[in-house]
N, C-alpha and C positions, 0 to 999 in steps of 0.2 A: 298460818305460819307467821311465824314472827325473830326479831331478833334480838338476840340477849345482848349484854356488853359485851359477854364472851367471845361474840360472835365477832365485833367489831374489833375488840383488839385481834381477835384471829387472824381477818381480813386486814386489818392495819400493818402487822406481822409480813403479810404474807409480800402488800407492795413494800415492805422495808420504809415502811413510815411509824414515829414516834408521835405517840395519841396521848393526851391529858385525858387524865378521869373526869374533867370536865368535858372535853372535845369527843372524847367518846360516848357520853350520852347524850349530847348532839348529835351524835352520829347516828347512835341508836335510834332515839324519835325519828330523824327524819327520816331514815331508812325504813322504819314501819311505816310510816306512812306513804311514803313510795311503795310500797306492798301493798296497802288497804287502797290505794289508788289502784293498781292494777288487778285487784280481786272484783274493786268495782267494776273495771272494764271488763273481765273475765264475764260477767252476768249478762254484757251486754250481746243479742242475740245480732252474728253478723255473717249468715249464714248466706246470705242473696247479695253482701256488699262484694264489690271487684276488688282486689288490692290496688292499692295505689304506689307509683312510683313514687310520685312528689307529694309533700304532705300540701303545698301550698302550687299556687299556678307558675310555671317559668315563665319569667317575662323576659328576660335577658332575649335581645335580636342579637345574634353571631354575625359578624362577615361572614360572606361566602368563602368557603376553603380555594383559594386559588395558587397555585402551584409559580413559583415567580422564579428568575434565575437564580441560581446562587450566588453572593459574595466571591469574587475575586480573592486569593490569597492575601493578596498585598491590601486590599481592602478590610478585609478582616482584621489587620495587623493595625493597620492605621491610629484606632483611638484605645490600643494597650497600653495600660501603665507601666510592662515592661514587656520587650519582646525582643527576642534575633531574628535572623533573616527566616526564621520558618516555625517559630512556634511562641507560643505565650509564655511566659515565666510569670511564675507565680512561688508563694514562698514554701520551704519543706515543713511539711504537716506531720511524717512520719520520719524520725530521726535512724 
């Protein structure tokens, strides 16, 4: 399988993106080749391997989940850039 420029302005078309006759055969090469990569992998016999979650080991140590009180109302309010006596103001996004 392979792909044509056809292909690429298709796909370019299709995210609503404007491709150069130059940037689409860039596109095109690397796109075959991301395919002859994958045709490689397809060869490769992985019939006994596990899947794997992670490609690489987690290292990241998490705090433990501990459940703590909540925030006081007035606490909450404390360090807003703007607020009334009971909620945040913030500006209108949707006219």
């Amino acid at each position: 399988m392979s792909v044509s420029k056809d292909d690429v302005l298709y796909m370019a078309n299709l995210a609503r993106l404007r491709v150069s006759d130059d940037e689409a055969k860039s596109l095109q090469k690397d796109m075959n080749r991301i395919l002859e990569y994958m045709d490689s992998l397809n060869e490769l016999d992985t019939d006994n391997v596990a899947p794997l979650e992670h490609v690489t080991e987690l290292t990241a140590r998490l705090r433990e989940d501990v459940a703590l009180e909540p925030l006081d109302h007035e606490k909450a309010l404390e360090n807003a850039p703007d607020a009334d006596a009971d909620h945040f103001r913030v500006p209108r996004v949707i006219e």
